[in-house]
C-alpha positions in Angstrom: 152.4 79.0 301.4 152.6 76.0 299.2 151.4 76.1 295.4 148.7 73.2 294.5 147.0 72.8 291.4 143.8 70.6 290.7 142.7 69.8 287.5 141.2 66.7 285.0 141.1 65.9 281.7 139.2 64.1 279.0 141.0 61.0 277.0 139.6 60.4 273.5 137.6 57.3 274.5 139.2 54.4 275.3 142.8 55.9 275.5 142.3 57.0 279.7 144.4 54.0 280.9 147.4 55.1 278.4 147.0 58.8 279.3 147.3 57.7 283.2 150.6 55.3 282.5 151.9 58.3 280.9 151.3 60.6 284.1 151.9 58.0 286.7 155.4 57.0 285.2 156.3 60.9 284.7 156.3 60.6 288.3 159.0 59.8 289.7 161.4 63.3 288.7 159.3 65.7 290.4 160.2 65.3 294.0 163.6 67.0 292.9 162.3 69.5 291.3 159.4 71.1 294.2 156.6 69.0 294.3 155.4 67.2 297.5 152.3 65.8 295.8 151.4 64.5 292.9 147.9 61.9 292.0 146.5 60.9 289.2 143.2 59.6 289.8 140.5 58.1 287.7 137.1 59.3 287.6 134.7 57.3 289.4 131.6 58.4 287.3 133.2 59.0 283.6 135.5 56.6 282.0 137.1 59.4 280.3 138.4 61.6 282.5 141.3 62.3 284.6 142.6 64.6 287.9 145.6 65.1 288.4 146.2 66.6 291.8 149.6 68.3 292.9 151.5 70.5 295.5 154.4 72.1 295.0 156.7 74.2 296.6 155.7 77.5 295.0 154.1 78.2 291.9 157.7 79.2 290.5 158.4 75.2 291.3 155.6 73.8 289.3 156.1 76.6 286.2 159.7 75.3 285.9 158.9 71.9 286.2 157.0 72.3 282.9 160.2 72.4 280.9 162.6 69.6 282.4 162.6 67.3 279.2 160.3 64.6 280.7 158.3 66.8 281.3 157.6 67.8 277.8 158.1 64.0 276.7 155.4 63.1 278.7 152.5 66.1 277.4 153.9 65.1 274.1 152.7 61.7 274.2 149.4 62.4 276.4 148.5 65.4 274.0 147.2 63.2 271.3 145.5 61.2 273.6 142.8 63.9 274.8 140.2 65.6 273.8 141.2 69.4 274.7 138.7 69.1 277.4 140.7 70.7 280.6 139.6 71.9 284.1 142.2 73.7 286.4 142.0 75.4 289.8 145.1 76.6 291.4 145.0 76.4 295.3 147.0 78.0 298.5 147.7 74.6 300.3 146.6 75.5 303.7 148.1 71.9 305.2 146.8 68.6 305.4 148.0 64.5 305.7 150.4 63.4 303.4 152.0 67.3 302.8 
């Protein structure tokens, strides 16, 4: 069964659109490396936060992903743009459109 993982984050305010062109552009990579989704979203109802929305291959996938150098580049930058605020769930991906 497919790995996913849902989770947000807060931005210090008025850094959320720089955190998300961070995300979005770290993009691109991840097919390659497991992941069959991947969305960054902005909160509808707080102009701060976040979710980031992803399935991957296996958990093993997404772990390793973590350390390809953009990767690391990318939390780098987004880092100092939050405010250690974090929610996380990790899901079984059962099926669904777009997977």
């Amino acid at each position: 069964m497919r790995y996913g993982y849902i989770g947000s984050m807060k931005a210090k305010p008025g850094h959320r659109a720089e955190v998300v062109a961070v995300l979005v552009a770290g993009a691109e990579g991840l097919r390659k490396a497991g992941c069959h989704l991947y969305v960054v979203t902005e909160s509808a109802t707080d102009a701060d936060t976040v979710w980031v929305s992803e399935v991957w291959e296996s958990k093993e996938h997404h772990d390793t992903s973590l350390q390809l150098p953009e990767a690391k580049e990318a939390i780098s930058k987004v880092m100092p743009l939050l405010t250690g605020e974090f929610t996380g769930q990790e899901t079984h991906v059962a099926g669904g459109l777009g997977i």
